[in-house]
C-alpha positions as CSV (number, residue, x, y, z in Angstrom):
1,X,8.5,6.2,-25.3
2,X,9.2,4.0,-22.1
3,X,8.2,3.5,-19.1
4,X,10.3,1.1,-16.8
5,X,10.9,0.2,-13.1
6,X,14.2,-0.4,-12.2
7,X,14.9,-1.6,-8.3
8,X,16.3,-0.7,-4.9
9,X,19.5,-1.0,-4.2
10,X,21.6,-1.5,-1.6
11,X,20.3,-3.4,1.6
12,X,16.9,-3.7,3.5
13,X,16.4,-3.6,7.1
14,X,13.5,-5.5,7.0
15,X,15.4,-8.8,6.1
16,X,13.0,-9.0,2.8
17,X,14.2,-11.8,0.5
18,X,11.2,-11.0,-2.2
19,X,9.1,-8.4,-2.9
20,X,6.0,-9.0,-5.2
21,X,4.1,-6.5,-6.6
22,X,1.1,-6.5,-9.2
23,X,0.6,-3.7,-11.2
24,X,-2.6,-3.7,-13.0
25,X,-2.8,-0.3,-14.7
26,X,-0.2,2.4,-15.9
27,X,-1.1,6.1,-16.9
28,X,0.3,9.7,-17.7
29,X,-0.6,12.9,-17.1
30,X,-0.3,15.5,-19.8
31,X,-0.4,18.9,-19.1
32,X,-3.1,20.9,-20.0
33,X,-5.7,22.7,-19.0
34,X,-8.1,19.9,-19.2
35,X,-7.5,17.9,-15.3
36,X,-8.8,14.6,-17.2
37,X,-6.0,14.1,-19.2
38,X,-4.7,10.6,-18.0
39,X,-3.9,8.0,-20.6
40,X,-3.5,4.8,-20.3
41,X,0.2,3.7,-20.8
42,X,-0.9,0.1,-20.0
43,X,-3.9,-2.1,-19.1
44,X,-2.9,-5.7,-18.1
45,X,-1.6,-6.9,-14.6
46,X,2.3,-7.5,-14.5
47,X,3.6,-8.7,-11.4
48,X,7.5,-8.1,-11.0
49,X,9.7,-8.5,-7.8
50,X,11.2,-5.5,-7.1
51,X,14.4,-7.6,-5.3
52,X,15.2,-9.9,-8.2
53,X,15.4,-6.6,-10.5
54,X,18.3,-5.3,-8.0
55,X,20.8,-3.2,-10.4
56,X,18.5,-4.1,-13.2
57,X,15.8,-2.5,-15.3
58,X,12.5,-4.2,-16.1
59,X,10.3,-2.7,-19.4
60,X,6.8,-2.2,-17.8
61,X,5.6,-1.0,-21.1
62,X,6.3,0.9,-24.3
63,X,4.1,3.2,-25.2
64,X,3.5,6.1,-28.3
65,X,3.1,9.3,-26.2
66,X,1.9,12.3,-28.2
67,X,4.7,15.4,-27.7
68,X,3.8,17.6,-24.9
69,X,4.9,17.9,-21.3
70,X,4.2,14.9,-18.8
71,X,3.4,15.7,-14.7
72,X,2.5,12.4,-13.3
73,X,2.7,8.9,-13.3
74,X,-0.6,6.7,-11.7
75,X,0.3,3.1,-11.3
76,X,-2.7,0.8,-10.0
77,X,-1.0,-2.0,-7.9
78,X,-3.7,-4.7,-7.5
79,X,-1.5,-6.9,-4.5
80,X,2.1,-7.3,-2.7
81,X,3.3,-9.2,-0.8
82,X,6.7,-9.8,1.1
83,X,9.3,-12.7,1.4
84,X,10.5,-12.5,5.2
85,X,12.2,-15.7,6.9
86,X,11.1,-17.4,4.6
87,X,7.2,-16.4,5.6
88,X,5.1,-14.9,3.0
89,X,3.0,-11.5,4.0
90,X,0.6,-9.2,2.8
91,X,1.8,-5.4,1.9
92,X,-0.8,-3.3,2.5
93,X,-1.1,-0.1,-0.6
94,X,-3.2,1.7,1.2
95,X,-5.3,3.2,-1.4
96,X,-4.1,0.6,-4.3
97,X,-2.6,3.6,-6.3
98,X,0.8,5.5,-6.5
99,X,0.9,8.3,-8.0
100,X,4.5,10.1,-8.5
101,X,4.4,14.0,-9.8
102,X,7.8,14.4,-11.5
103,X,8.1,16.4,-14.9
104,X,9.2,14.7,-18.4
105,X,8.8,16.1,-21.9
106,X,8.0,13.7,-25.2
107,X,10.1,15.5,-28.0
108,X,8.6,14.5,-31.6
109,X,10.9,11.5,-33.2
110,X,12.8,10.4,-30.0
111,X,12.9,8.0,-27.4
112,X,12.2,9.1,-23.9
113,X,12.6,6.7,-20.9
114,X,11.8,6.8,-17.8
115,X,12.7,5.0,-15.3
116,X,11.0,4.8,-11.6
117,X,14.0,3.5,-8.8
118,X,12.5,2.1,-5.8
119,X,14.4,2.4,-2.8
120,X,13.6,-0.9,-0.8
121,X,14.5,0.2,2.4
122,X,12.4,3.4,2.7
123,X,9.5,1.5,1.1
124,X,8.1,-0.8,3.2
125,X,7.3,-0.1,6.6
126,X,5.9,-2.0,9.7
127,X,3.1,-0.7,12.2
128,X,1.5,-2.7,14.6
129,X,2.6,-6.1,12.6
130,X,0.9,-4.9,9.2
131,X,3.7,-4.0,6.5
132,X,2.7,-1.5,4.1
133,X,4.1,-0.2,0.9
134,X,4.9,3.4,1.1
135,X,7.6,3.5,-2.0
136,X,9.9,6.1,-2.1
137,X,11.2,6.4,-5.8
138,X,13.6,8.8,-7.6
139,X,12.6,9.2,-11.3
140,X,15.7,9.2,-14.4
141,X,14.4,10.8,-17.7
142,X,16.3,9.8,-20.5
143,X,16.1,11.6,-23.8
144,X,17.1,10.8,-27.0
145,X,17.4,7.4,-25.5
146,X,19.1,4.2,-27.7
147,X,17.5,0.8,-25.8
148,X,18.8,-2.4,-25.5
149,X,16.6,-5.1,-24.8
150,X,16.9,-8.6,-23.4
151,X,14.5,-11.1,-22.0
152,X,15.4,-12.6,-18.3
153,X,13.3,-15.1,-17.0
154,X,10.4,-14.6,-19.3
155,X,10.9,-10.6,-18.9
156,X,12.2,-8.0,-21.0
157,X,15.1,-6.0,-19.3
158,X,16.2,-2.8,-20.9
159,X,19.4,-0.8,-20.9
160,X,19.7,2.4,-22.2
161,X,22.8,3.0,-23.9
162,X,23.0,6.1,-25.0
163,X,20.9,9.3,-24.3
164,X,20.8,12.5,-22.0
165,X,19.7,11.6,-18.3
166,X,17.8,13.9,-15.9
167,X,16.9,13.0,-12.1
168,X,14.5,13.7,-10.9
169,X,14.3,14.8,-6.6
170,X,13.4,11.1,-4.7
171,X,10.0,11.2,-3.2
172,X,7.6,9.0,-1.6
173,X,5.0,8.1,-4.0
174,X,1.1,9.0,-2.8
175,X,-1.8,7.5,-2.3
176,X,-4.9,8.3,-3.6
């Protein structure tokens, strides 16, 4: 099973030239009865710019998921922060979590990937000079996935080349 982010597309309005952000913990939510039931795709901190993967797909991790039926994806994002004119700023993440509700299913013996696309645009907003990460992102679930992988500037890039793709509704991702 994977998990990957692949980028906006399209333009910004913003006039962003980079977008940093650190992501220091990955989980999923099975569905059960038991509310506890996170687990931990991934526990490192991973920074990626969510510009330079335009029309690309970055692995964040790759994971053995038991079968079952998945609700939710946590990510904690540790920091962002912005490229504008050439000025570097803060991006507030107002609770330092996202959490995206969208339904996947792990089938026994196949690949499932899932991808999260950021839309740039509706992502980051400005208030009273601060710039804060709101993201809005469409999940794709791909089943009985076959992966390519290749490594760009010290990252692995996926590309799914075969497989049965579901998307999901876009929504902005919440804070907790």
């Amino acid at each position: 099973n994977k998990s990957q982010n692949d980028n906006a597309k399209g333009k910004n309005s913003l006039n962003i030239t980079s977008l940093d952000i650190t992501i220091s913990d990955l989980a999923v939510h099975k569905a059960t009865d038991d509310n506890n039931s996170w687990i931990t795709v991934f526990n490192e901190t991973k920074t990626y710019d969510l510009l330079e993967l335009a029309n690309q797909t970055a692995l964040l991790s790759e994971s053995t998921l038991d079968s079952g039926r998945y609700t939710q994806i946590r990510m904690d994002i540790s920091s962002a922060e912005a490229t504008i004119s050439n000025q570097t700023v803060n991006v507030t993440v107002p609770s330092g979590k996202l959490k995206l509700i969208g339904t996947f299913v792990i089938t026994p013996n196949e690949t499932t990937l899932v991808t999260m696309d950021f839309d740039l645009d509706k992502s980051v907003n400005v208030a009273n000079g601060e710039y804060r990460l709101k993201p809005t992102i469409k999940l794709i679930v791909t089943t009985n996935a076959t992966i390519e992988k290749s490594n760009v500037h010290g990252q692995d890039r996926i590309t799914a080349t075969k497989g049965q793709s579901e998307e999901e509704t876009e929504q902005e991702a919440t804070q907790e």
